[in-house]
C-alpha positions, 0 to 999 in steps of 0.5 A: 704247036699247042693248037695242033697237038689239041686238034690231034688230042681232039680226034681221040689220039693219045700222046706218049710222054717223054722225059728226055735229060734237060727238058721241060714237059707242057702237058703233051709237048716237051721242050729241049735243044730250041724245038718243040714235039709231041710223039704219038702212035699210028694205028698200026704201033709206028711212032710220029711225032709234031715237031716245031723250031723255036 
């Protein structure tokens, strides 16, 4: 997961940030409830996100 989010990082896209109740936050990816994600905007505004099982 970590090698992915900094190829996307690489390309020039920025992650949003979220906090969510119970979670710990690496940098970009946010850990909670046995997964991790990364979310970020397409360039029309649309929200995606990399997720990963744990």
């Amino acid at each position: 997961m970590e090698r992915e989010v900094a190829e996307v990082r690489a390309r020039g896209v920025e992650f949003d940030h979220h906090d969510p109740p119970g979670a710990r936050s690496d940098v970009d990816i946010v850990i909670a409830g046995g997964a991790k994600a990364a979310w970020f905007k397409d360039t029309e505004g649309g929200m995606l996100a990399i997720v990963e099982s744990c």
